[in-house]
N, CA, C and O atoms as a GROMACS GRO file, in nm:
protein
  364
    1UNK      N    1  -2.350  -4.050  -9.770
    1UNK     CA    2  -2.469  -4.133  -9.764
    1UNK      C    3  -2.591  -4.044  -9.739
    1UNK      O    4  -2.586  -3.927  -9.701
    2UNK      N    5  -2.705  -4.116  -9.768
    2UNK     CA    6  -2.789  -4.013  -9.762
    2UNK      C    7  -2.913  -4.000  -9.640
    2UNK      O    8  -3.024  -3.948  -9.639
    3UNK      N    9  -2.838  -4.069  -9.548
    3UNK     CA   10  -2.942  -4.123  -9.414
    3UNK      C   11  -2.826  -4.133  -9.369
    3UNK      O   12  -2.753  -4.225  -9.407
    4UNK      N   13  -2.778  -4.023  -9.263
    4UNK     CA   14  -2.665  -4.072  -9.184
    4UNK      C   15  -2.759  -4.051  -9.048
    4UNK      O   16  -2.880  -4.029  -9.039
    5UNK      N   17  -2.635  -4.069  -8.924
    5UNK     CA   18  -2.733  -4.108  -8.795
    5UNK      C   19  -2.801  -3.936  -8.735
    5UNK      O   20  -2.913  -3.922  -8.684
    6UNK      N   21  -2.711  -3.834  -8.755
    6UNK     CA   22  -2.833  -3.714  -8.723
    6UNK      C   23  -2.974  -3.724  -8.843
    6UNK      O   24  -3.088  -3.748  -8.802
    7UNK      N   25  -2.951  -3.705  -8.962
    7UNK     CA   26  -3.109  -3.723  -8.986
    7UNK      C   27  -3.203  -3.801  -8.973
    7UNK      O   28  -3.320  -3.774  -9.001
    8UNK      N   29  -3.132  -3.983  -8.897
    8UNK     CA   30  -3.202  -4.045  -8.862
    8UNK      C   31  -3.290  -3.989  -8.715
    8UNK      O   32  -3.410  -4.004  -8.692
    9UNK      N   33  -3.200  -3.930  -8.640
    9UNK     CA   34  -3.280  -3.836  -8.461
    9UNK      C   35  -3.343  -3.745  -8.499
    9UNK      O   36  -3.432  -3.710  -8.421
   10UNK      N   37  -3.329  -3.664  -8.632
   10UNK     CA   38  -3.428  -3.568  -8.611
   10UNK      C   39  -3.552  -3.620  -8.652
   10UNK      O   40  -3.661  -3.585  -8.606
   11UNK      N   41  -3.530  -3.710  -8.746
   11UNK     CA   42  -3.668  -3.831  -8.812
   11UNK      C   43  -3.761  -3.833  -8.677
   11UNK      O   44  -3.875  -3.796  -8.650
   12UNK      N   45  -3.650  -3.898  -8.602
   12UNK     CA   46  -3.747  -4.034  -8.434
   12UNK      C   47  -3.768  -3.892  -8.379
   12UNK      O   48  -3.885  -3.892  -8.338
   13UNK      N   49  -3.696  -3.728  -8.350
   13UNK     CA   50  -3.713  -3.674  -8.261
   13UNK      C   51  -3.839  -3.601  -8.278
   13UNK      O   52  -3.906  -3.581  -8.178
   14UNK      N   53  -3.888  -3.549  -8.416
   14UNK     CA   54  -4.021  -3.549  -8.542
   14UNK      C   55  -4.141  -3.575  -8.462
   14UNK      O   56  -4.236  -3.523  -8.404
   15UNK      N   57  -4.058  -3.728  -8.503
   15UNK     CA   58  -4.220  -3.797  -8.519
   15UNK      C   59  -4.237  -3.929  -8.427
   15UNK      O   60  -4.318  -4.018  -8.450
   16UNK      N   61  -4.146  -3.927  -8.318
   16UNK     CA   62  -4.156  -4.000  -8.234
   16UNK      C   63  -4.300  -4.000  -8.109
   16UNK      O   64  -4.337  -3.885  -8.086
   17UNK      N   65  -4.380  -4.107  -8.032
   17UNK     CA   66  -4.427  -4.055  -7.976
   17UNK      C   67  -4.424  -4.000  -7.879
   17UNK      O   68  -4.514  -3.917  -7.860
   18UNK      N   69  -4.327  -4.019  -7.780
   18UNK     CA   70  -4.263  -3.936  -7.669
   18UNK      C   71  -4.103  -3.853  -7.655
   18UNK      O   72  -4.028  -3.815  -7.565
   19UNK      N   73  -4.108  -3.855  -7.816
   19UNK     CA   74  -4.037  -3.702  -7.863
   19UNK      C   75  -3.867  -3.723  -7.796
   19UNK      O   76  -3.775  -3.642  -7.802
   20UNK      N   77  -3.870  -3.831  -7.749
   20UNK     CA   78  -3.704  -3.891  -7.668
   20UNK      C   79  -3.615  -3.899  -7.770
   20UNK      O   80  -3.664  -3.885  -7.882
   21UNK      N   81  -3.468  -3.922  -7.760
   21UNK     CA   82  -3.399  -3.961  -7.869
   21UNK      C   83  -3.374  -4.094  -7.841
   21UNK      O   84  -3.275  -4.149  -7.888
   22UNK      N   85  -3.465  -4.162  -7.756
   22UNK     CA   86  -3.431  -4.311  -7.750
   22UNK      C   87  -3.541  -4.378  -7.855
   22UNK      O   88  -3.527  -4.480  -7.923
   23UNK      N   89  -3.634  -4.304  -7.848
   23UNK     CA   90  -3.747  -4.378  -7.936
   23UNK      C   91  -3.766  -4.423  -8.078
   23UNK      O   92  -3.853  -4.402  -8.163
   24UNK      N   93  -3.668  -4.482  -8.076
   24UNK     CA   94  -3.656  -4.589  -8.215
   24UNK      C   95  -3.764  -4.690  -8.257
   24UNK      O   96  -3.769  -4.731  -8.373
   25UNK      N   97  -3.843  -4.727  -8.169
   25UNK     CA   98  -3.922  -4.842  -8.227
   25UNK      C   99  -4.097  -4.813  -8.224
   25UNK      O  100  -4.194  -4.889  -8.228
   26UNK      N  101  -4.082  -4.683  -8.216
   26UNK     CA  102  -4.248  -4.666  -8.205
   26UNK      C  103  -4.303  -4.692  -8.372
   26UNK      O  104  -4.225  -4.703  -8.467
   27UNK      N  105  -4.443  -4.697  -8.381
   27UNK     CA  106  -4.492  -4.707  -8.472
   27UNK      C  107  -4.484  -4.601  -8.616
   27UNK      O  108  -4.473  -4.620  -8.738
   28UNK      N  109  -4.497  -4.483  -8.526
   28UNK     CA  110  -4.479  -4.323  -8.591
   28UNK      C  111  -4.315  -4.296  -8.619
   28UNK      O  112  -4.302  -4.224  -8.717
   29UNK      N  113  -4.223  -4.324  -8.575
   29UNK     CA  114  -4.080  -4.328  -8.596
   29UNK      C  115  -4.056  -4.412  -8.692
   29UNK      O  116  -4.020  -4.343  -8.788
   30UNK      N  117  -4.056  -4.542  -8.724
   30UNK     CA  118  -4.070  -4.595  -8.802
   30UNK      C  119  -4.141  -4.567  -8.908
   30UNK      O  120  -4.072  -4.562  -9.009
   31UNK      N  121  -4.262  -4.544  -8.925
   31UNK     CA  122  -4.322  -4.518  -9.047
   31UNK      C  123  -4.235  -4.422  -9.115
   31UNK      O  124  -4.202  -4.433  -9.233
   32UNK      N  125  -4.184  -4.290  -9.007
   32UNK     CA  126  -4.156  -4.189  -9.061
   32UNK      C  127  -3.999  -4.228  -9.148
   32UNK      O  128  -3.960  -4.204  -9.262
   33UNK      N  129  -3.942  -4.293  -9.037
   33UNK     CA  130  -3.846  -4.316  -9.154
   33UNK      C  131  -3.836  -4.428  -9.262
   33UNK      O  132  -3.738  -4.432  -9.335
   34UNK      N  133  -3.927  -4.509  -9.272
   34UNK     CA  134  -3.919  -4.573  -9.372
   34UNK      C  135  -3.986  -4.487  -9.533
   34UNK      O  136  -3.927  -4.483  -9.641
   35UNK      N  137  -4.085  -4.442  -9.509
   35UNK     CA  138  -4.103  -4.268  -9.539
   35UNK      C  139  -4.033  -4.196  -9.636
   35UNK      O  140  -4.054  -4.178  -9.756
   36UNK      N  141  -3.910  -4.142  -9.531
   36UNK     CA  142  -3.798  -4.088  -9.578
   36UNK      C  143  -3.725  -4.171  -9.682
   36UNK      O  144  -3.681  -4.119  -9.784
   37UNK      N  145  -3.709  -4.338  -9.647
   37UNK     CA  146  -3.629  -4.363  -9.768
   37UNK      C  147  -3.721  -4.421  -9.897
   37UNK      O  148  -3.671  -4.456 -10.005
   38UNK      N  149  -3.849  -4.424  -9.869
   38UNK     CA  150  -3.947  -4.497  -9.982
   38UNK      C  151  -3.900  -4.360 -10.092
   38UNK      O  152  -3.860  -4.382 -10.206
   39UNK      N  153  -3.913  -4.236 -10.042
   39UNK     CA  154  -3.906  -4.115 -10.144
   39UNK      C  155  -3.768  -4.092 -10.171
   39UNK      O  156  -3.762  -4.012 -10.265
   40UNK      N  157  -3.663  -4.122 -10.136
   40UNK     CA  158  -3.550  -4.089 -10.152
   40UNK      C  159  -3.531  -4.219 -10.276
   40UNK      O  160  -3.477  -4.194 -10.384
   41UNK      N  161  -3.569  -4.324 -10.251
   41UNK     CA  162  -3.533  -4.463 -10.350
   41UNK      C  163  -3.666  -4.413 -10.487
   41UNK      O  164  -3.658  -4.466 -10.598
   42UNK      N  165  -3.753  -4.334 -10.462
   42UNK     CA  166  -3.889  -4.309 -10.567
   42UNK      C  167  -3.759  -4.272 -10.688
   42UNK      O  168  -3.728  -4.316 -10.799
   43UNK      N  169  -3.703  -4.158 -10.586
   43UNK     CA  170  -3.647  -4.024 -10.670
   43UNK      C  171  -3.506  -4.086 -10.760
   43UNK      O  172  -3.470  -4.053 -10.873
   44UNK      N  173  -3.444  -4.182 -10.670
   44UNK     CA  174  -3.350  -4.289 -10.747
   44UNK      C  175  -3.420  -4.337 -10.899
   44UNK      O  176  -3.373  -4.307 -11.008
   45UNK      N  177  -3.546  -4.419 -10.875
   45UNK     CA  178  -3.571  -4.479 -10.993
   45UNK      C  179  -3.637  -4.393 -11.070
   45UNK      O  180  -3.673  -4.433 -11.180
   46UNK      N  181  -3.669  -4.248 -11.027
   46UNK     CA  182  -3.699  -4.216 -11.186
   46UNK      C  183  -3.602  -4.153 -11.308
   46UNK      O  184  -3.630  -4.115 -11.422
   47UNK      N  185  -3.464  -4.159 -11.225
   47UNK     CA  186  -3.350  -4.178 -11.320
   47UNK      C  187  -3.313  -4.290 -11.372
   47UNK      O  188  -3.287  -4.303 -11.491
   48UNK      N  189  -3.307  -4.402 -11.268
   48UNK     CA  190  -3.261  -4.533 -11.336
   48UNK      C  191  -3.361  -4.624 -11.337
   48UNK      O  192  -3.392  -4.695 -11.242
   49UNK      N  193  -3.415  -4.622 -11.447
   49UNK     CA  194  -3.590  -4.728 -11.446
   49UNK      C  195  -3.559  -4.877 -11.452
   49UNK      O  196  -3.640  -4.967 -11.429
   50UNK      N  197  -3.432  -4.893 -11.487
   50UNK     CA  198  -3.370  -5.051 -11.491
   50UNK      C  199  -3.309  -5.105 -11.378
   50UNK      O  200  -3.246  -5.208 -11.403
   51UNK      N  201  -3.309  -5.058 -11.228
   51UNK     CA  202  -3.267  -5.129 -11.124
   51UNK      C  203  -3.394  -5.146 -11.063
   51UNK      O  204  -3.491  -5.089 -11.014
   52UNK      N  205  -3.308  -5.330 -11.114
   52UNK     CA  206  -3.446  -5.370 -11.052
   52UNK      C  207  -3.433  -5.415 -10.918
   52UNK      O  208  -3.547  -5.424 -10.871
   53UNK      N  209  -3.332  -5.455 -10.819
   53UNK     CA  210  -3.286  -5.463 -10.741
   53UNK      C  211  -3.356  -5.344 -10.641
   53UNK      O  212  -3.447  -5.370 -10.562
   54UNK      N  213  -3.308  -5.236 -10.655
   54UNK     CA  214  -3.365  -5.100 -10.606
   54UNK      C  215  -3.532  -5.143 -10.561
   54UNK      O  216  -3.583  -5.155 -10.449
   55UNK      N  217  -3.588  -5.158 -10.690
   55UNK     CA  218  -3.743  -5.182 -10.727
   55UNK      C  219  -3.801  -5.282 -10.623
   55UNK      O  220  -3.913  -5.282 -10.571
   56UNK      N  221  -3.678  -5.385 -10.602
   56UNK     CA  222  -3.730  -5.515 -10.532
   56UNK      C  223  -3.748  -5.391 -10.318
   56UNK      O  224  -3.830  -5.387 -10.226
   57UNK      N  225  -3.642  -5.338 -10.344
   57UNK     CA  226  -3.631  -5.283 -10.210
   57UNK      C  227  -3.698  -5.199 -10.180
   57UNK      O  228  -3.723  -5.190 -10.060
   58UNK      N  229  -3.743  -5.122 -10.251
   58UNK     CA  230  -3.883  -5.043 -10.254
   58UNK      C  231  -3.991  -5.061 -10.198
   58UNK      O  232  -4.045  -5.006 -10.103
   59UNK      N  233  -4.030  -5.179 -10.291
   59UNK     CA  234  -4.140  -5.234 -10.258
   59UNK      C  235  -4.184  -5.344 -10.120
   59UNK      O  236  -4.284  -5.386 -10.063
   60UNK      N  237  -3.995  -5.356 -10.113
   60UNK     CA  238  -4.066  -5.433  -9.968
   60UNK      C  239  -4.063  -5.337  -9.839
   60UNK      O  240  -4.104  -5.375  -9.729
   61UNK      N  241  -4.007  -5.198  -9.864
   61UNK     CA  242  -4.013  -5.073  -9.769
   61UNK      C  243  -4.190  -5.064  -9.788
   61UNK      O  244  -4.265  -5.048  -9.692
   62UNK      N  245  -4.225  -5.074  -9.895
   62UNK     CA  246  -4.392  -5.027  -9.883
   62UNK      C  247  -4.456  -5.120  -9.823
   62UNK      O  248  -4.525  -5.091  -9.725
   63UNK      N  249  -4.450  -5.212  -9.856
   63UNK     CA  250  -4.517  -5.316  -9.753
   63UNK      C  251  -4.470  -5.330  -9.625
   63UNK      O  252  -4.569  -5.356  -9.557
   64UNK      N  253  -4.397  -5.327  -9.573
   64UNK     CA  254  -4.359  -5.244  -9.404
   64UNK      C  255  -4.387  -5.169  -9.386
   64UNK      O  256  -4.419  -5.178  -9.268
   65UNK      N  257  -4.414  -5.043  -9.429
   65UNK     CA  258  -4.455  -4.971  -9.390
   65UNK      C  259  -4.631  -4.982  -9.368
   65UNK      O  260  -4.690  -4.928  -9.275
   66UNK      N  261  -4.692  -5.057  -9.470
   66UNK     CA  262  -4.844  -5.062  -9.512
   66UNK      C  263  -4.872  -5.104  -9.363
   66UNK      O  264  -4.936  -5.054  -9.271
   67UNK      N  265  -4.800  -5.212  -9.377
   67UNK     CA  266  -4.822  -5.368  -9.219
   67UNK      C  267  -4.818  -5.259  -9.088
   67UNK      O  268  -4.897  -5.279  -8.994
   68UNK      N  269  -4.730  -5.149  -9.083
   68UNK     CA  270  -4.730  -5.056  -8.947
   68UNK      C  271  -4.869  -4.992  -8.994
   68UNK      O  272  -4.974  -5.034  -8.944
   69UNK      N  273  -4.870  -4.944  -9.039
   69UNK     CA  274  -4.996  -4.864  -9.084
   69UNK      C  275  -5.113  -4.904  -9.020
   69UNK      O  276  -5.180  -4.845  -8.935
   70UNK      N  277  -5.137  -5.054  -9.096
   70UNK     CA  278  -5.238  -5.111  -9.051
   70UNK      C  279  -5.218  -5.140  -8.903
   70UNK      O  280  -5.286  -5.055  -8.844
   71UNK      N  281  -5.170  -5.203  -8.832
   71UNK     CA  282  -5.126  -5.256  -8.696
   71UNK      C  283  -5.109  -5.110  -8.639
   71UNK      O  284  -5.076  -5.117  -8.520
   72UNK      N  285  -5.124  -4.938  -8.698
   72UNK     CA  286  -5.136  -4.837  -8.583
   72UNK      C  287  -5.322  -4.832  -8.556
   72UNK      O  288  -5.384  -4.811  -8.451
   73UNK      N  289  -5.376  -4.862  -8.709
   73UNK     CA  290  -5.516  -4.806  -8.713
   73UNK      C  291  -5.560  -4.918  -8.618
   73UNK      O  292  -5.651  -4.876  -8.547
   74UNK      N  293  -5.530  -5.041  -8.593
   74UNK     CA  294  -5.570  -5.141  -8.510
   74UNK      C  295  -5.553  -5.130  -8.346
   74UNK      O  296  -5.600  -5.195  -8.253
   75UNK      N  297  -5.462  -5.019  -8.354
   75UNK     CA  298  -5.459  -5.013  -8.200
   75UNK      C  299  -5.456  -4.898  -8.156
   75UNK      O  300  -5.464  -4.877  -8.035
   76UNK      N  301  -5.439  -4.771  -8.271
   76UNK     CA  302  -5.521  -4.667  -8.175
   76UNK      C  303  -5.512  -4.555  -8.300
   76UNK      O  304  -5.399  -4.517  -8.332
   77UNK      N  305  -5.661  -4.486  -8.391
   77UNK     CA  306  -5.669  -4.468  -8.490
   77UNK      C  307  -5.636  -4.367  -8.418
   77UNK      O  308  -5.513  -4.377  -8.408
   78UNK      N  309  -5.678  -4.256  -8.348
   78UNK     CA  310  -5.625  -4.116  -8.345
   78UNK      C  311  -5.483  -4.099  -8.361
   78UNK      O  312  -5.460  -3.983  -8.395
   79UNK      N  313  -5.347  -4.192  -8.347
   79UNK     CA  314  -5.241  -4.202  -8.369
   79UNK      C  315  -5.222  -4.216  -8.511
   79UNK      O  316  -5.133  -4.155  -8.570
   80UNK      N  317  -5.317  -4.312  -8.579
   80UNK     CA  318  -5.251  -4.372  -8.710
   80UNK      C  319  -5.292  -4.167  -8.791
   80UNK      O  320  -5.208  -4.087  -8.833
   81UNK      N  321  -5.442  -4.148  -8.784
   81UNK     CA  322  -5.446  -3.984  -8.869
   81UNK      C  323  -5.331  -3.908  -8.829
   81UNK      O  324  -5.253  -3.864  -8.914
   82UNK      N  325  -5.307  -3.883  -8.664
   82UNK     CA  326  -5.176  -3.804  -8.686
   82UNK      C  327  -5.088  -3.831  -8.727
   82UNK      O  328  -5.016  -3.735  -8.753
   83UNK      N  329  -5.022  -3.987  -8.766
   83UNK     CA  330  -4.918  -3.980  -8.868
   83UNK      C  331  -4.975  -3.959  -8.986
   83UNK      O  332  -4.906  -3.875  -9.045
   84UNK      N  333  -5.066  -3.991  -9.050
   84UNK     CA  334  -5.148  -3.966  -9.187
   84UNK      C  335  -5.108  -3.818  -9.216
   84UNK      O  336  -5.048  -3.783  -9.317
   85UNK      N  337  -5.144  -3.741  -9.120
   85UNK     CA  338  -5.173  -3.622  -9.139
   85UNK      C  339  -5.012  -3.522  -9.169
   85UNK      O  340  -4.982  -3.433  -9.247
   86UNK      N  341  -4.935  -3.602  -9.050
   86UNK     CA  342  -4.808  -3.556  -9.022
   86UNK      C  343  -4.686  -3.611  -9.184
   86UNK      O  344  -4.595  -3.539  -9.226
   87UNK      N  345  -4.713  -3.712  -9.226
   87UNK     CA  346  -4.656  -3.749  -9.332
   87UNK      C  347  -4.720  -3.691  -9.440
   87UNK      O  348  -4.653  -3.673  -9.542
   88UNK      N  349  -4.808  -3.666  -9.440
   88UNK     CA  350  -4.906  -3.663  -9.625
   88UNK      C  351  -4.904  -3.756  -9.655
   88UNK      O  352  -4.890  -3.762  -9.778
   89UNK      N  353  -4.912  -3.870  -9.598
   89UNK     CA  354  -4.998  -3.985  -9.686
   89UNK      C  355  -5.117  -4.011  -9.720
   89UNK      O  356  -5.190  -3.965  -9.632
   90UNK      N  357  -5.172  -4.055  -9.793
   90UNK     CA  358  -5.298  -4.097  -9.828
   90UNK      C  359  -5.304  -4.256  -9.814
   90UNK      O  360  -5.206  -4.328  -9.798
   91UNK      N  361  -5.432  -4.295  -9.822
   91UNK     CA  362  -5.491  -4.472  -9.751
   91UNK      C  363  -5.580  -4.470  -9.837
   91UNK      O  364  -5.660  -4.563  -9.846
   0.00000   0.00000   0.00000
């Protein structure tokens, strides 16, 4: 599989905000790994352009992720740029 549970700790241990291996639900842990699988499922469909299933799951990883995004810049922007910055995303 391609997300087993160590690359999920080094994900949260990353980009967690208090760097714990308990910190599963922060804003920055999350992003980061949803992240990880938005590009891992990209790299799926540009072999198989006909799952659309895949496509459907994709896209609802991006919109979870968007919704954290927004809900970090809402409550504390110097957090949301350092994940910006820390992922390479662009807004």
């Amino acid at each position: 599989m391609y997300l087993n549970s160590e690359k999920k700790q080094e994900l949260f241990n990353a980009h967690g905000i208090s760097k714990s291996k308990t910190d599963t639900g922060s804003p920055e842990s999350q992003i980061a790994l949803f992240t990880y699988r938005i590009k891992h499922l990209t790299e799926h469909l540009k072999g198989q352009k006909k799952d659309f299933s895949t496509q459907t799951g994709l896209l609802k990883l991006v919109g979870k992720r968007k919704k954290l995004l927004n809900y970090l810049q809402k409550v504390n922007i110097d957090r949301y740029r350092a994940v910006l910055t820390d992922l390479d995303l662009r807004k």
